[in-house]
C-alpha positions as CSV (number, residue, x, y, z in Angstrom):
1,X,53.3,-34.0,13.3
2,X,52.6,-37.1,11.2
3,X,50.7,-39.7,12.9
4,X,51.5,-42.6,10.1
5,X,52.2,-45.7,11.5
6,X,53.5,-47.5,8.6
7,X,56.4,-45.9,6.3
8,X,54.3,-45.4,3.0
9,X,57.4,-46.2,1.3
10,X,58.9,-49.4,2.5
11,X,55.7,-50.3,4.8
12,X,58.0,-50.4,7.9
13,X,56.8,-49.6,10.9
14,X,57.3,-46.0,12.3
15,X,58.3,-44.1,15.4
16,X,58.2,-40.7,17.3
17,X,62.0,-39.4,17.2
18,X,62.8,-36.3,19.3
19,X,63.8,-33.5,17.2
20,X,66.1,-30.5,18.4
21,X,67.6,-27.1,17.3
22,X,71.0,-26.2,16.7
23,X,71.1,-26.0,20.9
24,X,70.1,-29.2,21.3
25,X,66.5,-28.4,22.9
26,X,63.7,-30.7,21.4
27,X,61.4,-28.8,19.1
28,X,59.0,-31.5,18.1
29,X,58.5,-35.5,17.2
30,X,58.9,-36.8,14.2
31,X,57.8,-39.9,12.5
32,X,60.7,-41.9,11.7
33,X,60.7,-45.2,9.4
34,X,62.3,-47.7,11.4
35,X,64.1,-49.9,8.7
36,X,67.6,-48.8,8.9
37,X,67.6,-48.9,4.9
38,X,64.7,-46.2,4.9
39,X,64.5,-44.1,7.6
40,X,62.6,-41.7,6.2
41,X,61.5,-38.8,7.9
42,X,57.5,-38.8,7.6
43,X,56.8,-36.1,9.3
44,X,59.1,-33.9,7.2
45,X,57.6,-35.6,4.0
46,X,54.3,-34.1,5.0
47,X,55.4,-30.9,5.7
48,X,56.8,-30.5,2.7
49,X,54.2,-31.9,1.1
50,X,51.2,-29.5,2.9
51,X,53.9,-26.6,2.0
52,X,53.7,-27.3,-1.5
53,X,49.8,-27.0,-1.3
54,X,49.9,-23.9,0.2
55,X,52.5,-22.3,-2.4
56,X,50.1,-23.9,-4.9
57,X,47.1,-22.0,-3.9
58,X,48.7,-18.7,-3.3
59,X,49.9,-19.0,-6.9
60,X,46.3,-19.7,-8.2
61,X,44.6,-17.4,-6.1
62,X,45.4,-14.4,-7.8
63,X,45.0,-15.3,-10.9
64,X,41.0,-16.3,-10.3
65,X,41.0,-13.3,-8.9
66,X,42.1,-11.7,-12.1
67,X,40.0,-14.2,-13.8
68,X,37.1,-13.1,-11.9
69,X,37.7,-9.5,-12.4
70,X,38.3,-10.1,-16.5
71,X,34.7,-11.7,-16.3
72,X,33.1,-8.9,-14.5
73,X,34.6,-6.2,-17.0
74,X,33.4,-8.0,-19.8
75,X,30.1,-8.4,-18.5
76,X,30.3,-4.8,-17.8
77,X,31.4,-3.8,-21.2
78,X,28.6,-6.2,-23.0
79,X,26.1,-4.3,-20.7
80,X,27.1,-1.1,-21.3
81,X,27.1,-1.6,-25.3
82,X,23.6,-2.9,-24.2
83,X,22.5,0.1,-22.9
84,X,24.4,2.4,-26.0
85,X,22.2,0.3,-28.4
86,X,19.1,0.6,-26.4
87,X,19.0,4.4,-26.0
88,X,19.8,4.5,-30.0
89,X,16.7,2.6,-30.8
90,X,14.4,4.3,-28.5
91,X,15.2,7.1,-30.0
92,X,14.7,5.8,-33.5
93,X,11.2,4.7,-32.3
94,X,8.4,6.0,-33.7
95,X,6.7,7.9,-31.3
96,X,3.0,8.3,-32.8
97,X,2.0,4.7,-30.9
98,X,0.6,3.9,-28.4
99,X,-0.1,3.0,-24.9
100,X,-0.4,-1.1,-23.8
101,X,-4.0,-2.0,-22.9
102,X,-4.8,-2.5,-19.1
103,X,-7.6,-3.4,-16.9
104,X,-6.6,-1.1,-14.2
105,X,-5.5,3.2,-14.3
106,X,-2.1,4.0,-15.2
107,X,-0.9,7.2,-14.1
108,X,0.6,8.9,-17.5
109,X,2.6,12.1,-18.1
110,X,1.4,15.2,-20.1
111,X,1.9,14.4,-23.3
112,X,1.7,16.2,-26.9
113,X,-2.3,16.0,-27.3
114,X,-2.3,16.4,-31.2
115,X,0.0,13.1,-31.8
116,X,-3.2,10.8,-30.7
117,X,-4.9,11.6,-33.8
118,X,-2.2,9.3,-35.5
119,X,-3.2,6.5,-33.1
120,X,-6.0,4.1,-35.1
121,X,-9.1,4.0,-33.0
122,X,-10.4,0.3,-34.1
123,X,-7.0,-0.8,-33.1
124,X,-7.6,0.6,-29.4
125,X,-8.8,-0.7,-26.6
126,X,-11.4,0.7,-24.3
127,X,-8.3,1.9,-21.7
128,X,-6.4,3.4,-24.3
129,X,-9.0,5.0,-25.2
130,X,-9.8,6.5,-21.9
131,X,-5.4,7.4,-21.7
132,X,-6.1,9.5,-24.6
133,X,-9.1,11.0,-24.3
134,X,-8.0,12.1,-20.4
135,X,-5.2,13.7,-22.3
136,X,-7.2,15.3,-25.3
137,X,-9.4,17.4,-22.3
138,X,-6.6,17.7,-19.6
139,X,-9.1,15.5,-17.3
140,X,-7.4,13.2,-14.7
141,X,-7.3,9.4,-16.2
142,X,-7.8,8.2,-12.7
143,X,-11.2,10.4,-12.4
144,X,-11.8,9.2,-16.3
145,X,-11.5,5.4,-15.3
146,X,-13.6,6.1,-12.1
147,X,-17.0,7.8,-14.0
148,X,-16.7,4.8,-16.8
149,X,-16.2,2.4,-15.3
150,X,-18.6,2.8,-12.4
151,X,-21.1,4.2,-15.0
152,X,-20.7,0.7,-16.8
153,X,-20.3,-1.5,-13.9
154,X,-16.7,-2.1,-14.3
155,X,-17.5,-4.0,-17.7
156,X,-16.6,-1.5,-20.5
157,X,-19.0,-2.5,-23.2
158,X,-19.7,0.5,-25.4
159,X,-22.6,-1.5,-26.6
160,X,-24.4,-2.1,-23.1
161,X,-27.5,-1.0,-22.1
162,X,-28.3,0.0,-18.6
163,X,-29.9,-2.4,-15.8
164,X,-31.9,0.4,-13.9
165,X,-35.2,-0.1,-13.8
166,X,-37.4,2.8,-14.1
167,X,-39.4,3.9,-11.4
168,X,-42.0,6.5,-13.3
169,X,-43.9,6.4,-16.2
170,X,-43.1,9.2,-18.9
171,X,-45.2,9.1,-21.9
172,X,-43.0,12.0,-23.4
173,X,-40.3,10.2,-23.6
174,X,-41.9,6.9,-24.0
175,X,-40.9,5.7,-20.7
176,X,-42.7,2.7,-19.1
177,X,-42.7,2.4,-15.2
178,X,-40.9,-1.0,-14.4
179,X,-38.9,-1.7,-17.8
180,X,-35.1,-1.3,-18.1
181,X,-33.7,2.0,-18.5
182,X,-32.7,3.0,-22.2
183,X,-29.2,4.5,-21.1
184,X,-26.2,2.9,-24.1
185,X,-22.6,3.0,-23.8
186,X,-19.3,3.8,-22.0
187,X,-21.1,7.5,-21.1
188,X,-24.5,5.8,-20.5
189,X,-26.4,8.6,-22.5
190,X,-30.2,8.3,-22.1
191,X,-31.7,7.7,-25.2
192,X,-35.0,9.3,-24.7
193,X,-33.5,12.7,-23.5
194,X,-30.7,13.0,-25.9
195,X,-33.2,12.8,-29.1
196,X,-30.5,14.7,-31.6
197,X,-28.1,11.5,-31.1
198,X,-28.3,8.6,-32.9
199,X,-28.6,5.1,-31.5
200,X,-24.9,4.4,-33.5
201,X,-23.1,7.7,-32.1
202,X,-24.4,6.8,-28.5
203,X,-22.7,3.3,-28.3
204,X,-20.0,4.6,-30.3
205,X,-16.7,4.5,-27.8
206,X,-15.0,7.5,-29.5
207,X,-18.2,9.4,-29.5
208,X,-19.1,8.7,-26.0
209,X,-15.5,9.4,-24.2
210,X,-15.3,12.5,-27.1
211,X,-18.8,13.7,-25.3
212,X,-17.5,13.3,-21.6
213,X,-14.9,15.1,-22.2
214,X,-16.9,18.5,-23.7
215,X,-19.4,17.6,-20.6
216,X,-16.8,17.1,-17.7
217,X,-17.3,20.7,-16.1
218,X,-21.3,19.3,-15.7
219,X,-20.2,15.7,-14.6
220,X,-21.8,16.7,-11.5
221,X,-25.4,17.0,-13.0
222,X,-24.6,14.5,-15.7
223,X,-23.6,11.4,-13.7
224,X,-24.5,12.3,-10.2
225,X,-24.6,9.1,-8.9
226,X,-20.9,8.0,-9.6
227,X,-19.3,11.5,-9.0
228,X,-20.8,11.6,-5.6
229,X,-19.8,8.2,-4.9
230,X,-16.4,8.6,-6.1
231,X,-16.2,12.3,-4.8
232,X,-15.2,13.4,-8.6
């Protein structure tokens, strides 16, 4: 039903007309234009008009649909040729680099051990460094990370120097009750004890990881402190 007052045609005013079936029973009102030289059914106008807009939209409706699904195949396909490139370059990639420096363990898969001596050791970082070394001696990277880093205090300077104070004097090994320990490096080797090293192989990082790994089976003796308190 219409509820316009004034005919939108000839600005008339309007009223509610009884309309009726072929049986003459009244099936709705209708708004009528009252000018005799009008009379146009309002109601009906609208009707026709809302039916219009229906038929519009169902004729639209499937073909955003379509639309829609035109976009998501292309997408699809642009995804997929995506992928097909991706998988061809990785495996055009040379495989003899490298791991991504980190601050915290990675866990990493077995690996071919001989491919990291292609890897530049100046280019490395302390981490990567502990990735391949853990590989090179089959040695748990998480067990690796632990001994170093507690050894070092978490800092990873190959180059540092032990804050321990000693507690005893041992003229032997020139060691003075009360002055700081003279333990270097990522394996903390004591200076004094290991008297065939050099000073430079002792802070070396490749030297030191190289020498935990040929001592790991006597960690426990080595490094006693940090293997008990990380139960390595």
């Amino acid at each position: 039903m219409n509820n316009q007052k004034v005919c939108f045609y000839c600005h008339s005013g309007t009223k509610y007309m009884p309309i009726t079936n072929k049986k003459g029973e009244i099936i709705s009102l209708h708004s009528i234009c009252q000018n005799p030289n009008c009379s146009v059914n309002l109601t009906m106008l609208a009707l026709k008009k809302r039916k219009s807009t229906l038929n519009l939209k169902k004729r639209i409706k499937p073909t955003q649909k379509k639309s829609r699904l035109g976009k998501g195949l292309a997408v699809g396909l642009v995804s997929a040729v995506s992928m097909f490139y991706a998988c061809t370059s990785l495996a055009q990639i040379d495989t003899s680099v490298v791991y991504t420096a980190s601050s915290t363990p990675r866990q990493v898969s077995r690996i071919d051990v001989e491919r990291t001596e292609t890897i530049n050791p100046v280019s490395e970082s302390i981490h990567d460094k502990l990735t391949r070394y853990a590989l090179k001696y089959d040695i748990p990277r998480q067990e690796l990370w632990q001994l170093v880093g507690c050894e070092t205090g978490y800092q990873w300077d190959a180059n540092m120097q032990s804050k321990a104070i000693y507690t005893f004097d041992d003229p032997k090994h020139g060691i003075v009750k009360g002055t700081q320990e003279k333990s270097y490096g990522l394996a903390m080797l004591h200076a004094p004890v290991h008297t065939e090293l050099t000073m430079s192989q002792i802070k070396d990082a490749d030297f030191a990881l190289d020498w935990i790994g040929k001592h790991w089976g006597e960690r426990k003796q080595l490094w006693k402190n940090c293997t008990e308190w990380h139960d390595l």
